[in-house]
C-alpha positions in Angstrom: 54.4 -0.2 58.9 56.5 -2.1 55.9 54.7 -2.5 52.9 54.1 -5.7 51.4 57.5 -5.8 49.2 59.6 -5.5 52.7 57.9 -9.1 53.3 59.5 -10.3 50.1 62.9 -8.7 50.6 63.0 -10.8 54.4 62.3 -13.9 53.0 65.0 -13.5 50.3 67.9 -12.6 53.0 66.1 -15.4 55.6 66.7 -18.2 52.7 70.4 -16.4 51.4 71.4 -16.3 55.7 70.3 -19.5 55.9 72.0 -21.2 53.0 75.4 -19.3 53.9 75.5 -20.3 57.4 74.8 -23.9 56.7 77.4 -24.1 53.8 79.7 -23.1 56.4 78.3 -25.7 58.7 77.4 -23.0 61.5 74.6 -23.4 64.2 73.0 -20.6 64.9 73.9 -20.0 67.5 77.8 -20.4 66.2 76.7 -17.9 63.6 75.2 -15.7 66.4 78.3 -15.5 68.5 80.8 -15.4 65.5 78.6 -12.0 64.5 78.1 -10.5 67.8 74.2 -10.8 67.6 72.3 -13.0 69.7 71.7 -16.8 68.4 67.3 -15.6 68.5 68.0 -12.5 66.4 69.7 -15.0 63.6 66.6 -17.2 64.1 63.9 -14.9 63.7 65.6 -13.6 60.6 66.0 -16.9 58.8 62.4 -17.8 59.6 60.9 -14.0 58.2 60.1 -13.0 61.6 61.7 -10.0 61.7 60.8 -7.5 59.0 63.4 -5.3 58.7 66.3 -6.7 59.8 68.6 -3.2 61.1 71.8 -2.9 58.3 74.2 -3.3 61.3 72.9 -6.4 62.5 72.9 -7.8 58.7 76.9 -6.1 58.0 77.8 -8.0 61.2 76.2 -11.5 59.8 77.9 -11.2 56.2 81.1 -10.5 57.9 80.9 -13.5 59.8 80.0 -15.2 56.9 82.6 -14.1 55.0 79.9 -12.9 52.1 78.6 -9.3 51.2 75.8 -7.6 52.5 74.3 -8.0 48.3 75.0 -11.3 48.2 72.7 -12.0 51.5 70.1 -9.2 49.8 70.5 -10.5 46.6 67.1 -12.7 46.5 64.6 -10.3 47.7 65.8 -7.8 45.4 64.6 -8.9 42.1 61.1 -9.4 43.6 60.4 -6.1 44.9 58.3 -4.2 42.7 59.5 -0.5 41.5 56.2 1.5 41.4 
């Protein structure tokens, strides 16, 4: 089970995914095709829904994005808590 900063981290890369892919003026489903992931997969991660997003599925959404991997990680990662 993810702990509670894995929460955090999501929300960062749904709100990062979802400004990229509308500053490029992409659906998601455009976005899902473009990437190679389904258009529900895209979805689910700008809403939170999925948890921990798998590093492929997020390289093959910055790609089509034409952004890094840290800039879509970016957000989360100042609020995750180093213990």
């Amino acid at each position: 089970m993810p702990g509670p900063n894995a929460v955090n981290i999501c929300i960062g890369i749904a709100g990062e995914l979802s400004k990229a892919r509308k500053t490029r003026g992409l659906t998601q489903d455009a976005l899902g095709h473009k990437a190679h992931v389904s258009p529900q997969l895209v979805s689910m991660i700008e809403r939170g829904q999925v948890k921990d997003p798998h590093v492929s599925a997020l390289a093959a959404l910055a790609r089509a994005l034409g952004v890094s991997m840290d800039s879509l990680c970016r957000a989360g990662a100042s609020e995750v808590e180093i213990c």
